[in-house]
N, C-alpha and C positions, 0 to 999 in steps of 0.2 A: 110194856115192852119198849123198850130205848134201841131208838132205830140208832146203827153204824151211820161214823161221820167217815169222812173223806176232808184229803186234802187238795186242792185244785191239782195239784201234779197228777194225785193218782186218777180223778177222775177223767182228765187228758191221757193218761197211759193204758186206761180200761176201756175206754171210750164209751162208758154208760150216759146214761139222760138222768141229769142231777140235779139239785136247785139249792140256792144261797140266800143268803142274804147279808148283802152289805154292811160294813161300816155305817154309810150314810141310811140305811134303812130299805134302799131299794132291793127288790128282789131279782135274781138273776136267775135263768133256766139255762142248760146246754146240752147241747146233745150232740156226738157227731159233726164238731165242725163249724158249727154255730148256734148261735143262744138270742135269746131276750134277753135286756133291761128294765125293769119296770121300775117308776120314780116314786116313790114313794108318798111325794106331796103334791104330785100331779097327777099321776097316772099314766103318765107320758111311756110309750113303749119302743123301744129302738132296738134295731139287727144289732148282732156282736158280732163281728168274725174274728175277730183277733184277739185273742184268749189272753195277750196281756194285758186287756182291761178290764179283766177278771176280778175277782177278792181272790186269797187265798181260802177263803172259807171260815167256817166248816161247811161241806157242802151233802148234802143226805139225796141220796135217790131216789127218784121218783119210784110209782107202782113200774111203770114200764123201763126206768133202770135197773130195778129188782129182778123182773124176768130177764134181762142179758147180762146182769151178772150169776144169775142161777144157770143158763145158757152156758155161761160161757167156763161156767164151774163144771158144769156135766163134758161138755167137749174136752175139755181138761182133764179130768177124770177116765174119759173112754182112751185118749191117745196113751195115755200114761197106768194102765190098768196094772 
């Protein structure tokens, strides 16, 4: 099964918990406002608040950005029936 990508826009306008990985190799996670960096040749981990030092992606969502985009498809579903 080939998990859905995501572009950094959309995962800021859905506001799920998603995870990248860079250009450089390092791995990014975000969720709500802020995120991890992990270094790739260090291991070195650092806060993100500022989602213009994001990658563009592709970004795939975690298990638990899964359940709030499924969440957030059902409340979507029920207002709009």
């Amino acid at each position: 099964m080939e998990l859905a990508t995501y572009s950094l826009e959309e995962v800021l306008a859905m506001g799920f918990e998603a995870r990248c990985i860079g250009p450089d190799g390092a791995r990014y996670l975000w969720c709500q406002g802020s995120g991890l960096r992990v270094d790739s040749r260090t291991q070195a981990t650092i806060l993100v608040t500022d989602p213009s030092a994001l990658p563009d992606g592709p970004w795939t969502a975690t298990r638990y950005g899964l359940q709030q985009l499924a969440e957030a498809e059902r409340e979507e579903a029920a207002a709009h029936p």
